[in-house]
C-alpha positions in Angstrom: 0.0 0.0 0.0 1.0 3.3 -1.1 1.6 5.5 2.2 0.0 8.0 0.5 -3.4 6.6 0.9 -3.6 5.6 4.8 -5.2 2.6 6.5 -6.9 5.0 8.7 -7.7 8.7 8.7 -10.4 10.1 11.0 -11.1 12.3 14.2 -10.6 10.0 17.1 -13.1 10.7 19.3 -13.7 14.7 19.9 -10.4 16.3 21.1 -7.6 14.0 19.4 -6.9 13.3 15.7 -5.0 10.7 14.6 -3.5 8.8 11.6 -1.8 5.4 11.0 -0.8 3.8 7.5 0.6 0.1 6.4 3.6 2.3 5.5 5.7 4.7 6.9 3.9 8.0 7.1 5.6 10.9 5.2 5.9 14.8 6.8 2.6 16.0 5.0 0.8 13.5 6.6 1.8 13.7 10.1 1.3 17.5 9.2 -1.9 17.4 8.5 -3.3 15.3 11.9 -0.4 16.6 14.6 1.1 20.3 13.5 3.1 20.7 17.0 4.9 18.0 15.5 6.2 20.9 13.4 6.0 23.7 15.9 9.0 26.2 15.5 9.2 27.2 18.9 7.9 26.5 22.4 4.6 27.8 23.5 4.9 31.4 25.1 3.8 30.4 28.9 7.0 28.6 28.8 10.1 30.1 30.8 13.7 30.7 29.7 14.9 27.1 31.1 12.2 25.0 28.9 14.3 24.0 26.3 12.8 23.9 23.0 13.8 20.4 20.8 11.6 19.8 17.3 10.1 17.1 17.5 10.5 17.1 13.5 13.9 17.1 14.5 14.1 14.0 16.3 12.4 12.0 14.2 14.7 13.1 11.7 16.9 12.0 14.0 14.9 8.2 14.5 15.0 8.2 10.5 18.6 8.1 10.1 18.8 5.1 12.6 16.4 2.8 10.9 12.7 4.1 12.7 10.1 5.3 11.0 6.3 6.8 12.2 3.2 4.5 11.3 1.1 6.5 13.0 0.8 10.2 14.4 -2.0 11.9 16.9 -2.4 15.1 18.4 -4.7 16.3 21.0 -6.6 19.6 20.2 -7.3 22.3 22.3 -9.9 25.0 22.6 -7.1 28.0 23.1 -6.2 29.0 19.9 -2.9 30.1 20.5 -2.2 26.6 21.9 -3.6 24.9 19.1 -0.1 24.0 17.4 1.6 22.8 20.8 -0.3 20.5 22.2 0.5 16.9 23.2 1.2 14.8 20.2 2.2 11.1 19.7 3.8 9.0 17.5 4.5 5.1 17.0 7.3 4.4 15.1 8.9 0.7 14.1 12.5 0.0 13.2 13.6 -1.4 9.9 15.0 -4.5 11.6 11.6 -5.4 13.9 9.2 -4.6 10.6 11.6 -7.1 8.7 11.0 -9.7 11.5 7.1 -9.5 11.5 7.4 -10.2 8.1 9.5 -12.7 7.9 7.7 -14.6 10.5 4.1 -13.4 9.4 3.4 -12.2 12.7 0.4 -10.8 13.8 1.4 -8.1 15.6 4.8 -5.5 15.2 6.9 -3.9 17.7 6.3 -0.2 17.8 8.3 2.5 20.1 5.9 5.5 20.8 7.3 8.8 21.2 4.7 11.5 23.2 5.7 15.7 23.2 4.3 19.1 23.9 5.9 22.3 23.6 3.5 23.7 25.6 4.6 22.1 29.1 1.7 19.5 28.8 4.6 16.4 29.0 8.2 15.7 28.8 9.5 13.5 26.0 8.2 10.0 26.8 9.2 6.8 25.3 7.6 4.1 26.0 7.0 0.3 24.2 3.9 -0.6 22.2 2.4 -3.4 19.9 0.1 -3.2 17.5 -2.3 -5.9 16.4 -2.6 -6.3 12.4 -6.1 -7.7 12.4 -8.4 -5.2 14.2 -5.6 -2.1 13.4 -5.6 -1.5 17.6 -2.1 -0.5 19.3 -1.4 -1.6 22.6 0.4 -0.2 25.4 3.0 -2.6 27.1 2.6 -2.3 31.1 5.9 -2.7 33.3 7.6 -5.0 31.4 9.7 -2.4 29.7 10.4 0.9 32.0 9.3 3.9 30.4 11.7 6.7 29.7 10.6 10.0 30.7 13.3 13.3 29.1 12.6 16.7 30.7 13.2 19.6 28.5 16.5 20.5 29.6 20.0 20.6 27.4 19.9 19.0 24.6 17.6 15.9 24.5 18.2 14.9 20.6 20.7 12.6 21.8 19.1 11.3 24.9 15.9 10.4 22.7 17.7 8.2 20.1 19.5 6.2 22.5 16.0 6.0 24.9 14.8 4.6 21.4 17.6 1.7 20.9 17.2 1.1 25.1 13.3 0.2 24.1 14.1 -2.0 21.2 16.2 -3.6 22.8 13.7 -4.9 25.5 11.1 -6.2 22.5 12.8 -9.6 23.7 11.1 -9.5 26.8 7.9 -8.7 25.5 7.6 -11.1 23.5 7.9 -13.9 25.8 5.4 -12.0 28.0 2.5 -12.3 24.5 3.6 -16.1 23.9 3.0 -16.9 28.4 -0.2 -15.4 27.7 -1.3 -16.9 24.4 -0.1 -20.4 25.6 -2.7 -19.8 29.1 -6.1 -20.7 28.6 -8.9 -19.4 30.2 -12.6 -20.9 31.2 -15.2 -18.5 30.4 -16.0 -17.6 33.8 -12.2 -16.2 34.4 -13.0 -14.3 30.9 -15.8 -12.6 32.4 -13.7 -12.0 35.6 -10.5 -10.0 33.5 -13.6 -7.7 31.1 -15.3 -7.1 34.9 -11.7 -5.8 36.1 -11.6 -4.1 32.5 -15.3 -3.0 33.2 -13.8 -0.9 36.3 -10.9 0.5 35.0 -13.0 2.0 32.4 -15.9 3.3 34.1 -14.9 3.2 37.4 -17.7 3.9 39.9 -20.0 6.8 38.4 -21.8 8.9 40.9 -26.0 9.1 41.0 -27.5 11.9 42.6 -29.0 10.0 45.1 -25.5 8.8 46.7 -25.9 5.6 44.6 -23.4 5.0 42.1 -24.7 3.6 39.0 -23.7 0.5 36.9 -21.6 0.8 33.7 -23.2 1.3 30.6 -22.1 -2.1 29.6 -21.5 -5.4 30.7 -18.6 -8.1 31.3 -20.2 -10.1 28.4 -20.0 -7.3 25.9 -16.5 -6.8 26.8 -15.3 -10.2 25.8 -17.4 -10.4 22.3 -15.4 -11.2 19.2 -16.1 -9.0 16.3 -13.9 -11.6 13.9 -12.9 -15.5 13.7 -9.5 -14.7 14.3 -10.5 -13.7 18.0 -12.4 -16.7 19.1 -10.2 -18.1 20.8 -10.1 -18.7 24.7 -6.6 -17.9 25.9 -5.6 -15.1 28.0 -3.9 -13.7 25.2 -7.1 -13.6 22.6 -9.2 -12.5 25.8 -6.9 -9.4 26.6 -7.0 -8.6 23.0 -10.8 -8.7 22.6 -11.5 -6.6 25.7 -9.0 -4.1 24.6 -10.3 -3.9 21.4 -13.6 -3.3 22.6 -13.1 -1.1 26.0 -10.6 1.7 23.9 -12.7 1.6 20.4 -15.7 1.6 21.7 -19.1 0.9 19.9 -21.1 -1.3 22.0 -24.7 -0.8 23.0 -25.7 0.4 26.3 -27.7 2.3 29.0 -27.1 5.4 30.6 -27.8 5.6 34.6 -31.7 7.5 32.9 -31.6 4.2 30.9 -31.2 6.0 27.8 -30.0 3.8 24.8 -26.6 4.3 24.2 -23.2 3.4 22.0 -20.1 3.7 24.1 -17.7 6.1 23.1 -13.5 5.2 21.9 -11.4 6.6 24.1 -11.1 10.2 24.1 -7.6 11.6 24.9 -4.0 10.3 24.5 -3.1 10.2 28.0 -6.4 8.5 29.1 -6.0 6.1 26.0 -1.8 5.2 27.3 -2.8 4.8 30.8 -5.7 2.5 30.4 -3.9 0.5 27.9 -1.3 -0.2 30.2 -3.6 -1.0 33.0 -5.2 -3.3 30.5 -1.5 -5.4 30.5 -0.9 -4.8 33.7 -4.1 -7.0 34.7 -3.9 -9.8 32.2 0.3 -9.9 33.6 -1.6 -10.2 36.7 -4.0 -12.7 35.7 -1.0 -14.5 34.3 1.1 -15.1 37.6 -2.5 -16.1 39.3 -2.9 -18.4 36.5 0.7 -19.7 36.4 
């Protein structure tokens, strides 16, 4: 596929926008769903020791050693004059792991996601992902891989690219981590146990007016629903997919505490949509050592 015509282009959810292609994604792209990517400065609220680093300029940087961006997001903000600093991500692969996957016609590929503002919202942040070919959903890998946070102070180009290579490096890891859970099955009731955890982390405990607090809008058994035959499978691994899928797209029908009908919404923001995805491995890692 051409990476000029994406796999995916669309508003994700109300104050995010993203993008992600089969192939790399080239500067007009990533342009047109994350401008802070681009920003030529830092945002004015900033003070003289905020050091301003492009963050064109380090993934110009991550393109000359081997990574490239597959997809790009940016949250939006109602300030105008924030508009083209806000917090922006990016997942990028390395020549050598997209080789791999396709060599070995793996199902999922290694990505390394890179989060910025330049308008103090976050520091550089690296962290490890994977993302799943067959329902196009990236995942955020819990504690297996420590997450590398870079203040903006000196110059950070270099400590980026090396946080970058320290990530790749720990893909090993990861993957035993996927192939423990694939190899662990479940029985339906532990299923329904891991989407009821997954119900709370989601929802947690939402507040009636009467003191009550009100169920969520779905249930357990909506959470584990496959939506292809790839997915019906009974492993922790399938599981854990299937109720990520479905608690950070989104999509299923509900009630509202008035029992109004209802569709639940994706996930709306790139910090709520990193932390819950990590939660999410966190609890099936869980599940794993109970299980184990």
């Amino acid at each position: 596929m051409n990476a000029t015509h994406p796999t995916l282009a669309a508003r994700f959810a109300r104050n995010t926008h993203v993008l992600r292609s089969a192939e790399p994604l080239a500067d007009e792209q990533i342009r047109h769903v994350a401008p802070s990517v681009f920003a030529d400065g830092k945002h004015a609220s900033r003070s003289e020791r905020y050091t301003y680093i492009p963050t064109i300029e380090v993934l110009r940087g991550l393109r000359r050693e081997g990574f490239e961006p597959y997809m790009a997001a940016q949250s939006r903000s109602k300030l105008e004059d924030r508009r083209d600093y806000t917090k922006h991500m990016l997942r990028l692969r390395h020549a050598g792991q997209v080789q791999a996957t396709q060599a070995r016609a793996r199902d999922t590929a290694n990505e390394i996601i890179l989060i910025n503002s330049h308008d103090g919202g976050s520091c550089y942040q690296m962290l490890a992902g994977m993302f799943r070919f067959v329902c196009c959903n990236g995942l955020v890998v819990g504690e297996v891989v420590d997450d590398i946070r870079i203040p903006h102070k000196g110059d950070v180009r270099g400590e980026v690219i090396e946080g970058a290579f320290r990530v790749l490096e720990e893909f090993d890891a990861v993957d035993e981590h996927a192939q423990a859970m694939k190899a662990l099955p479940l029985e339906h009731g532990e299923e329904i146990a891991f989407a009821t955890a997954a119900l709370a982390l989601r929802f947690g405990e939402r507040a009636l007016e009467d003191g009550g607090h009100a169920p969520a809008p779905v249930t357990a058994e909506q959470l584990i629903e496959a939506h292809r035959p790839e997915d019906i499978r009974h492993d922790l691994w399938t599981t854990f997919q299937r109720v990520q899928e479905n608690v950070i797209q989104g999509g299923q029908p509900g009630r509202a505490p008035s029992g109004r009908h209802l569709r639940t919404q994706p996930v709306r923001s790139i910090d709520r949509g990193v932390s819950l995805n990590r939660a999410l491995w966190m609890l099936a890692e869980e599940m794993r050592k109970l299980k184990s």
